[in-house]
N, CA, C and O of each residue as an XYZ file, in Angstrom:
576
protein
N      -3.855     33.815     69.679
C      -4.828     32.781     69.373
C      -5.936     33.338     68.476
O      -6.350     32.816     67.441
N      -6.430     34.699     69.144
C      -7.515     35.423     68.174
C      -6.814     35.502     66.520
O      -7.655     35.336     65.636
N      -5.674     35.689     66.142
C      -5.163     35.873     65.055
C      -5.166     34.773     64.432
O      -5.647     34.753     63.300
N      -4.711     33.761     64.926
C      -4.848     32.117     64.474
C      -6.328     32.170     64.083
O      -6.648     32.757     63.050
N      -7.209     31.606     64.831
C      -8.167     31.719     64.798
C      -8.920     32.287     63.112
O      -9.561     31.708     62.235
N      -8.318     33.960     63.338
C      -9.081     34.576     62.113
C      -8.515     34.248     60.868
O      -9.078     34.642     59.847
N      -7.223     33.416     60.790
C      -6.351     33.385     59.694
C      -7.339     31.826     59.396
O      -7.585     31.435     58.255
N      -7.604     31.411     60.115
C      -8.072     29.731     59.900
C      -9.437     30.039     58.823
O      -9.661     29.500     57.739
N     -10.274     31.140     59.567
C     -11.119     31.748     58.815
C     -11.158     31.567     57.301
O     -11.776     30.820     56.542
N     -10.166     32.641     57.140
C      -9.720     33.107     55.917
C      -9.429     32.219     54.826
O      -9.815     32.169     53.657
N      -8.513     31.416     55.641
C      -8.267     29.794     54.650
C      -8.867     28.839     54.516
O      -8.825     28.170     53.483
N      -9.670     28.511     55.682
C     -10.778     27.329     55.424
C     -12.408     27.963     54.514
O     -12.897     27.693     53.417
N     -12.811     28.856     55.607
C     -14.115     28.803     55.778
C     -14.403     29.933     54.792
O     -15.590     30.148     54.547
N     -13.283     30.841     54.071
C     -13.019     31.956     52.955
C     -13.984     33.204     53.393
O     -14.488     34.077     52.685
N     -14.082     32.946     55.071
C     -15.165     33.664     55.217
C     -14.498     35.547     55.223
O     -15.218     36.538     55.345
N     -12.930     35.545     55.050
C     -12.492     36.928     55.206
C     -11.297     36.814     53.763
O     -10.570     35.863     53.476
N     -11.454     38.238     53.009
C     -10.956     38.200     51.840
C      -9.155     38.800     52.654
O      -8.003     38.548     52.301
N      -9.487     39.308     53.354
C      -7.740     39.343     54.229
C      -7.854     40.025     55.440
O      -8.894     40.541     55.847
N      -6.732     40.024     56.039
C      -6.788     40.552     57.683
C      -5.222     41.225     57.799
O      -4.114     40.839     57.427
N      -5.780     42.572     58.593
C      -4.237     43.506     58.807
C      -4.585     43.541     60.019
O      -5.683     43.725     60.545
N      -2.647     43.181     60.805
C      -2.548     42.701     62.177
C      -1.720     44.014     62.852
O      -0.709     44.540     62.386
N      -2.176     44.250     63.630
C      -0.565     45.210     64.356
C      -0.398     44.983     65.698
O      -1.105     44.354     66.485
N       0.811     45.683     65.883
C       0.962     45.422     67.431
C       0.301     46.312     68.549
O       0.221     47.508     68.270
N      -0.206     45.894     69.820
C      -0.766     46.696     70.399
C      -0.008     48.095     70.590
O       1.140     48.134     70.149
N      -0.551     49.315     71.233
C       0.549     50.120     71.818
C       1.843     50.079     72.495
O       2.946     50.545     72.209
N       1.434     49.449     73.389
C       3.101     49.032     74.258
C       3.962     47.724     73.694
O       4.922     47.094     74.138
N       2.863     47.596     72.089
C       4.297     46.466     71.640
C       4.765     45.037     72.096
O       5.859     44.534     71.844
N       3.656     44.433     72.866
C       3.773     43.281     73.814
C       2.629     42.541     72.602
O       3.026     41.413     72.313
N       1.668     42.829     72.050
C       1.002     41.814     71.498
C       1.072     41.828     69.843
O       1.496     42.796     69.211
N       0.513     40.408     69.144
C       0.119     41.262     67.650
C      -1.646     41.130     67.711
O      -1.982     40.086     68.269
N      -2.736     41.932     67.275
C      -3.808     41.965     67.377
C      -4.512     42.016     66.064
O      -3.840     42.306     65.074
N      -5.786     41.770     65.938
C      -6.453     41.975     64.292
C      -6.567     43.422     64.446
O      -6.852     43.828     65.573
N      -6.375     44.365     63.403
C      -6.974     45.477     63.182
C      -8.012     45.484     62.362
O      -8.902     46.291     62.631
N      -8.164     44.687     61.273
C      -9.013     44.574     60.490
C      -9.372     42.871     59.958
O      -8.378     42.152     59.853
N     -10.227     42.475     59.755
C     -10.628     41.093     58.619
C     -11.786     41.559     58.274
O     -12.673     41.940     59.038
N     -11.803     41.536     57.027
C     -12.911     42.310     55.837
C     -12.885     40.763     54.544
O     -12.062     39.976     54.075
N     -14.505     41.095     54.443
C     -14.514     39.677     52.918
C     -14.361     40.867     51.575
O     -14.538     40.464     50.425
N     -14.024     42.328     51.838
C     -14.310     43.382     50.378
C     -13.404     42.758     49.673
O     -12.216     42.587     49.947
N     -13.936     42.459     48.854
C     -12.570     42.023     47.315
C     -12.106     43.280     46.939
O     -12.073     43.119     45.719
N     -11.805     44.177     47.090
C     -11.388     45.543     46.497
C     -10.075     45.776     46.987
O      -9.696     46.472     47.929
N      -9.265     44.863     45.944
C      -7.779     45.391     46.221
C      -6.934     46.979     46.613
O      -5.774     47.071     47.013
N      -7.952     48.190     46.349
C      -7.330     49.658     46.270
C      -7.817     50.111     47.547
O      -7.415     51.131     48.107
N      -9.005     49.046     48.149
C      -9.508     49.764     49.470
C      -8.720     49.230     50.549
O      -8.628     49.904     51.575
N      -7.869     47.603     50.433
C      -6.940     46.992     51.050
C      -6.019     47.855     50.977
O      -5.958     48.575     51.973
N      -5.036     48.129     49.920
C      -4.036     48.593     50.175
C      -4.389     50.019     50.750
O      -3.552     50.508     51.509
N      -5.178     50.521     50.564
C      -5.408     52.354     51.112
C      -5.310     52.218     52.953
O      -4.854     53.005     53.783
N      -6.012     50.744     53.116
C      -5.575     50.581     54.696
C      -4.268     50.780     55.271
O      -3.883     51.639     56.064
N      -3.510     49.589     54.587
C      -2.149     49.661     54.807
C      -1.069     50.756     54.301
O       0.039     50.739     54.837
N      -1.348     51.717     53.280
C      -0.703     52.861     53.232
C      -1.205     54.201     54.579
O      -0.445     55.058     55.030
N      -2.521     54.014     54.916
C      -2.985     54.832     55.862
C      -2.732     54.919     57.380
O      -2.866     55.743     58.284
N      -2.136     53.177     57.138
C      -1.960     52.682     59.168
C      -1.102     53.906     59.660
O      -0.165     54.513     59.143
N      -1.718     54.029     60.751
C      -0.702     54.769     61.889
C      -0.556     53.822     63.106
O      -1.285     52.957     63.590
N       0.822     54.380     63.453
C       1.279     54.173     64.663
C       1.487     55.134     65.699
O       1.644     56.276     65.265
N       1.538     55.001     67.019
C       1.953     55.951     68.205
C       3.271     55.472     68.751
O       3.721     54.326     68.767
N       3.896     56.819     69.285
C       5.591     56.683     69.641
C       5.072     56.517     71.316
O       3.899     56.617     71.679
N       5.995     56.301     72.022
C       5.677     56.091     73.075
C       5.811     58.179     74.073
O       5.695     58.606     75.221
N       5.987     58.535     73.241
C       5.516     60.185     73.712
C       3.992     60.636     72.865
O       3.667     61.814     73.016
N       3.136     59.826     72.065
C       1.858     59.834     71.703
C       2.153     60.396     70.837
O       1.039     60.520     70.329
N       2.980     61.019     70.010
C       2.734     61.117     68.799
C       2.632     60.072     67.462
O       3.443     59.210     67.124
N       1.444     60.426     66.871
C       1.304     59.667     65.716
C       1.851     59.810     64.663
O       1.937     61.009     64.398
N       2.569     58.738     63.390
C       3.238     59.094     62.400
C       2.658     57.474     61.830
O       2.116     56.552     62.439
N       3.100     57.660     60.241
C       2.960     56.572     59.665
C       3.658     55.016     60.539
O       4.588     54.932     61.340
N       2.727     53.919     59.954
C       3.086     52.451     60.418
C       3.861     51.123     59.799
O       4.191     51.032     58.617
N       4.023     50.414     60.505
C       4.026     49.071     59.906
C       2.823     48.233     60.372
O       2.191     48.224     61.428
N       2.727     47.593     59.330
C       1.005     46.534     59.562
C       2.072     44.763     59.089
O       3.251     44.661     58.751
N       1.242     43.909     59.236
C       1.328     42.571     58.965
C      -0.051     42.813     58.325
O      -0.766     43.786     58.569
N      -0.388     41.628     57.325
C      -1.755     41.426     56.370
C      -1.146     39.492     55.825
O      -0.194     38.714     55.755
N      -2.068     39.617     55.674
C      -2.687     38.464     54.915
C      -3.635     38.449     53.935
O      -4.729     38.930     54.231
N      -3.445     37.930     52.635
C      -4.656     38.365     51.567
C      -4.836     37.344     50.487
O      -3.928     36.979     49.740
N      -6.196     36.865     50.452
C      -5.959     35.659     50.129
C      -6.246     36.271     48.295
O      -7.373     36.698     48.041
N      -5.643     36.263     47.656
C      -5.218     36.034     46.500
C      -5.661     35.509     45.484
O      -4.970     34.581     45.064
N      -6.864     35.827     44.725
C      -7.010     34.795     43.382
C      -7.066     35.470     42.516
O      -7.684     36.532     42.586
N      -6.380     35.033     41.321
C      -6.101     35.219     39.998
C      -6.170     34.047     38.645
O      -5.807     32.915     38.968
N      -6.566     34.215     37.297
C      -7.076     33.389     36.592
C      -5.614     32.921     36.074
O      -4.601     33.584     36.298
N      -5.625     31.658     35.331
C      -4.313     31.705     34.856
C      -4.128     32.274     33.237
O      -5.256     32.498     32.800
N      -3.616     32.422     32.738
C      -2.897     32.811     31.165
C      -3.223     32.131     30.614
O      -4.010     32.429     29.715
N      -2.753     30.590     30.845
C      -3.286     29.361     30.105
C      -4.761     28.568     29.682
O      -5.127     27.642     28.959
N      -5.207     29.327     30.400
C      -6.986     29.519     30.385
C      -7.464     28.018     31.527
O      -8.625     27.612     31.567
N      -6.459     27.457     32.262
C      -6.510     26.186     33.075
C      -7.326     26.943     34.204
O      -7.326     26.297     35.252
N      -7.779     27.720     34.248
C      -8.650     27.906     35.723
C      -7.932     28.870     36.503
O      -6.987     29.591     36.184
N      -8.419     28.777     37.350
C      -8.248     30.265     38.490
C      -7.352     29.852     39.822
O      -7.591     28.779     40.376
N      -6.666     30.432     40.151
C      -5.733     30.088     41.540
C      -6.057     30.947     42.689
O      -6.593     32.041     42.512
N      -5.766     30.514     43.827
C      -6.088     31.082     45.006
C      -4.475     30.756     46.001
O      -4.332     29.647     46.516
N      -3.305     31.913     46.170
C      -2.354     32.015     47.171
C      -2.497     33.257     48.399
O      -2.347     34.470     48.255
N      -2.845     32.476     49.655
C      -2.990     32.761     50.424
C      -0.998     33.811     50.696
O       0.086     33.231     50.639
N      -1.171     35.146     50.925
C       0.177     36.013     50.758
C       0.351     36.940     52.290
O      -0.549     37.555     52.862
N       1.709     36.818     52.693
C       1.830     37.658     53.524
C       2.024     39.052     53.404
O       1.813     39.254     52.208
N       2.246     39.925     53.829
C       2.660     40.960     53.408
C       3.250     41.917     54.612
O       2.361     42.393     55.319
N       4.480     42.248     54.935
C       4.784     42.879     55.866
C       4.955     44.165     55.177
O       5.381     43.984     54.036
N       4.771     45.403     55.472
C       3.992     46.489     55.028
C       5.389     47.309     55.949
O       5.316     46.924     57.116
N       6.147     47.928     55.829
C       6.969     48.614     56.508
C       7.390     50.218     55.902
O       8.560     50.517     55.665
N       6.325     51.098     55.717
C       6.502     52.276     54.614
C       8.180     52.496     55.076
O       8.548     52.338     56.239
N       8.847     52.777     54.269
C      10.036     53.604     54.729
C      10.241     54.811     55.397
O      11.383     55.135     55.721
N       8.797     55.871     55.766
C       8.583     56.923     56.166
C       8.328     56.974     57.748
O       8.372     57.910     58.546
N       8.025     55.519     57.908
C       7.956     55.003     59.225
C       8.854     55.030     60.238
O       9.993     54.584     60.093
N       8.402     55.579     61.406
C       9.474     55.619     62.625
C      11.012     54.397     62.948
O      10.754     53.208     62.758
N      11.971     54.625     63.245
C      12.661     53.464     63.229
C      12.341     52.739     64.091
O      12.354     51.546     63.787
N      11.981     53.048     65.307
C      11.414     52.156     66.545
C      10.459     51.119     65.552
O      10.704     50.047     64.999
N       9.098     52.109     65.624
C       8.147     50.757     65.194
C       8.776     49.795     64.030
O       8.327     48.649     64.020
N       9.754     50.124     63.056
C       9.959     49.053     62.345
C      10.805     48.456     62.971
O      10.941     47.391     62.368
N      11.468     48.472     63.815
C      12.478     47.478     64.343
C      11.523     46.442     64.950
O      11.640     45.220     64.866
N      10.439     47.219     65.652
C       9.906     46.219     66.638
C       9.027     44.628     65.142
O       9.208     43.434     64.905
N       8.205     45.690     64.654
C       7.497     44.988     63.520
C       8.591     43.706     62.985
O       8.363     42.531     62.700
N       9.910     44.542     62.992
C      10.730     43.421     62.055
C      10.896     42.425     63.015
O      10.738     41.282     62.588
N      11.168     42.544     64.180
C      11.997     41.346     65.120
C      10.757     40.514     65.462
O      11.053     39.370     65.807
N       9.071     40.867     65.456
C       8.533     39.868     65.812
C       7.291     39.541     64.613
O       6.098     39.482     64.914
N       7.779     39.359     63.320
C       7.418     39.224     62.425
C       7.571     37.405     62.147
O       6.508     36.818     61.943
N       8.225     36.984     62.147
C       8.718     35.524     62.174
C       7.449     34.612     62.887
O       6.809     33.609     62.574
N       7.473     35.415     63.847
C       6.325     34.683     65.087
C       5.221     34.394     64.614
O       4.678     33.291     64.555
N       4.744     35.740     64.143
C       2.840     35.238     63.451
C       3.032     34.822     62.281
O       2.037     34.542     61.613
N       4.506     34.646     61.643
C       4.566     34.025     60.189
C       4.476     32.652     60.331
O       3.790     31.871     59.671
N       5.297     32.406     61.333
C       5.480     30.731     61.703
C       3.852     30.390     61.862
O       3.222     29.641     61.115
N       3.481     30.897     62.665
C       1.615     30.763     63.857
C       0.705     30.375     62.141
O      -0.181     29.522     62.077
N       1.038     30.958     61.276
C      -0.083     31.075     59.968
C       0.355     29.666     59.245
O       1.088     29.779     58.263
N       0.042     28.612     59.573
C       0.263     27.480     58.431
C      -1.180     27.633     57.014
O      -2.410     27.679     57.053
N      -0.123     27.665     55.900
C      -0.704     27.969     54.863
C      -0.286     29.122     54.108
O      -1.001     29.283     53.119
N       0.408     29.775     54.204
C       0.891     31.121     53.415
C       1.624     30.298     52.403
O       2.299     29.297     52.641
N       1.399     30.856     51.237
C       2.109     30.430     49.964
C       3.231     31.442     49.918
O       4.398     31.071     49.796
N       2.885     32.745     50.017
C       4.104     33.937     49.760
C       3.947     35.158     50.889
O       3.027     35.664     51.533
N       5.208     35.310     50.765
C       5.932     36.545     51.446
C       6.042     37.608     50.592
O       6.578     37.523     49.487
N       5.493     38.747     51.110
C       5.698     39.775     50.265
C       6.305     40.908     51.390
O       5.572     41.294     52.301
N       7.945     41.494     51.227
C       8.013     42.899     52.152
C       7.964     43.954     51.098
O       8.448     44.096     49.975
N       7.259     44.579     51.825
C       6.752     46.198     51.542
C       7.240     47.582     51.629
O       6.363     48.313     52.089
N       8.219     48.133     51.377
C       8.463     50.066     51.484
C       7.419     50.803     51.557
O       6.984     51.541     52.441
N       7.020     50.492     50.412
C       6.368     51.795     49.288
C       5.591     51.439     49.052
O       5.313     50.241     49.105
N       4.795     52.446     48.631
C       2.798     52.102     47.654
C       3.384     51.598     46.719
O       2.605     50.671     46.496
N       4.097     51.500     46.057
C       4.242     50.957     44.405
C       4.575     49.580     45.007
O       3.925     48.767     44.350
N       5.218     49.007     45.860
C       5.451     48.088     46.122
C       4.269     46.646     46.236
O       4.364     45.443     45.990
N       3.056     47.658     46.800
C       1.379     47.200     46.782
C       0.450     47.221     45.795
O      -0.763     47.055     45.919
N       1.256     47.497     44.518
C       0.141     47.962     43.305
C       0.023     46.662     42.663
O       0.935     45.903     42.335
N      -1.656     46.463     42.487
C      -1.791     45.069     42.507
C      -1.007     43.842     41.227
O      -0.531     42.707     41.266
N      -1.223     44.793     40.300
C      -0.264     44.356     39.130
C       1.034     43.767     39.470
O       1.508     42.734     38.998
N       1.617     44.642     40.456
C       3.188     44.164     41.079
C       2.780     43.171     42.042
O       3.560     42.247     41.813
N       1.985     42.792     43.030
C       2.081     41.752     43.454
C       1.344     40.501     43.104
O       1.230     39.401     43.643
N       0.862     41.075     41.966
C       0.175     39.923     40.961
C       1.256     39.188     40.032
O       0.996     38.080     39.564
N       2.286     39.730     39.818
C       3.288     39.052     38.888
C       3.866     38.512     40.105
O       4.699     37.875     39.460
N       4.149     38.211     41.315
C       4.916     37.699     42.456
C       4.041     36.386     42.434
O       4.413     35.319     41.945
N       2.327     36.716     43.283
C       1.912     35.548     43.371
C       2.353     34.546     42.629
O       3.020     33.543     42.883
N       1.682     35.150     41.293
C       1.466     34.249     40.272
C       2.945     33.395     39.227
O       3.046     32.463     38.430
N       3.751     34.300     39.797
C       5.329     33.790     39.099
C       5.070     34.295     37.816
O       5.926     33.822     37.068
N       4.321     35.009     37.214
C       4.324     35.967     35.961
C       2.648     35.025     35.295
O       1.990     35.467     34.354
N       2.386     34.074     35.862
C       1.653     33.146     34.845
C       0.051     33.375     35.107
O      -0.845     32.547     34.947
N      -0.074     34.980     35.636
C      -1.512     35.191     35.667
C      -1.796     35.671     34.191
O      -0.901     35.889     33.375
N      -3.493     35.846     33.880
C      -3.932     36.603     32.436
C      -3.884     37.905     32.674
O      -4.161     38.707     31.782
């Protein structure tokens, strides 16, 4: 509900520029880790390349995150500026197989819970997050 809640935020009231979700430790919930209004696309993604996760013997290794980011870009055509609200499931490939299995199987859930996402974005790699690359996705190539 808290996640609902902050996503409603984000889309109505624009009061958060995006929010990265994860699952608690034991994997039973999804929770906010972060909702920030910073427009600074390199400090967003540095989150989600940085997430860690814990194995259930406490060791820490890289994560998977869920995000949401609300998106604006001008158009090419000089018609004004767009705003797509984007998912982003964040799954480094360096990441434990456990946590991505879990991330993957209950990913659907808070996708469904978010009415309003324009796009899906899945994630490997940092290059995968470089804003240029998910600026030609939003935008279907038709940003300036």
């Amino acid at each position: 509900m808290e996640c609902i809640s902050a996503f409603n935020d984000l889309k109505l009231a624009k009061k958060y520029k995006y929010i990265i979700f994860k699952l608690t430790d034991d994997n039973r919930e999804i929770v906010i880790e972060e909702a920030s209004a910073d427009k600074d696309w390199e400090n967003f993604r540095e989150k989600l390349i940085k997430a860690t996760t814990k194995t259930r013997t406490g060791a820490v290794s890289k994560g998977p995150r869920y995000a949401v980011y609300d998106f604006e870009y001008s158009l090419a055509s000089g018609e004004g500026s767009r705003n797509k609200i984007t998912f982003i499931a964040w799954s480094p490939d360096d990441a434990g197989v456990m946590p991505k299995m879990v991330y993957a199987s209950s990913k659907e859930g808070l996708k469904r819970s978010l009415n309003g996402v324009a796009h899906e974005l899945q994630a490997n790699d940092p290059d995968d997050i470089e804003h240029d690359t998910v600026l030609k996705i939003v935008s279907k190539g038709l940003a300036g």
